[in-house]
N, C-alpha and C positions, 0 to 999 in steps of 0.2 A: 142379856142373860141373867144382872145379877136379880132384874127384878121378880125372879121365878123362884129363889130363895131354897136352892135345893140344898139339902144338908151334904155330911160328909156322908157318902155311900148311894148320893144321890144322881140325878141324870139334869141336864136342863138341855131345851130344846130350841132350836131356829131351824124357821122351816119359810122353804121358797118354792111354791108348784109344786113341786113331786121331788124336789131334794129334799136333804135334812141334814142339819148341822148339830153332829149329838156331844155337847161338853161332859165329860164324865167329871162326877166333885169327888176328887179321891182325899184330900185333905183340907185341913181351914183355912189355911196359907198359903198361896202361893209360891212362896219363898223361903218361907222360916221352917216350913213343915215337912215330914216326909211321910209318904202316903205307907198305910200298911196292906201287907197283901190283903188280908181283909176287905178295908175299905174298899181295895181295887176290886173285888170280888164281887162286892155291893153293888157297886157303880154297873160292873159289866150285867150283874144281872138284871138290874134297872134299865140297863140299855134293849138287853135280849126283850123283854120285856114290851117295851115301847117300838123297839124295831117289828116286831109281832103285830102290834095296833096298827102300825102305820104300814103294814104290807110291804118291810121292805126287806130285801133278799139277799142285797150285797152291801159292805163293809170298807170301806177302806180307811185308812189309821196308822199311822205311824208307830214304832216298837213304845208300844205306852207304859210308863211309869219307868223306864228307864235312864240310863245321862243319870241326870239331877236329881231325880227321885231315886236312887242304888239303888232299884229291886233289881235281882239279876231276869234277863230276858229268856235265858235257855232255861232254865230250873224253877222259877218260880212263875214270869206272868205269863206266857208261851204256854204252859200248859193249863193255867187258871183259865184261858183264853179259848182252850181247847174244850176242856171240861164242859164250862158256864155254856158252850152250842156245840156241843155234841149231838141233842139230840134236835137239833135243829136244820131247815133248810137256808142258811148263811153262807155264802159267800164271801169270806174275808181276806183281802190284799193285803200285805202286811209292806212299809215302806220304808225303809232306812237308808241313812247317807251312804 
């Protein structure tokens, strides 16, 4: 993935048959950084985006940018999440411990 070189707000992709493995780049860092709703904003629209090209309909993802990134999940990315496919036909599973 890193050799795809997506910025922050960007998407990078692996893809096998008819799956898809879609990395969202919500910051620089892995670890030092903490993503802003923004970025994650970015990221999700770059995804809606390419999930479009690639004809695909359902979603599944873990509570993103949450834990370790402090965005809070009810208030802030939950509805970023909602908003960014609204008007779309997506399917999203949403997975937490």
């Amino acid at each position: 993935m890193h050799a795809q070189k997506a910025g922050v707000g960007g998407l990078v992709v692996l893809s096998r048959e008819t799956r898809y493995i879609y990395g969202l780049v919500t910051k620089e860092q892995s670890s030092r950084c903490l993503p802003t709703l923004g970025d994650l904003r970015r990221s999700l629209e770059a995804l809606r985006e390419r999930m479009q090209l690639d004809g695909v309909t359902k979603l599944a993802c873990p509570r993103l940018a949450c834990g370790l990134d402090k965005l809070d999940w009810y208030t802030q990315v939950l509805p970023c999440i909602v908003d960014v496919f609204k008007d779309t036909h997506v399917s999203i599973d949403i997975y937490a411990l």
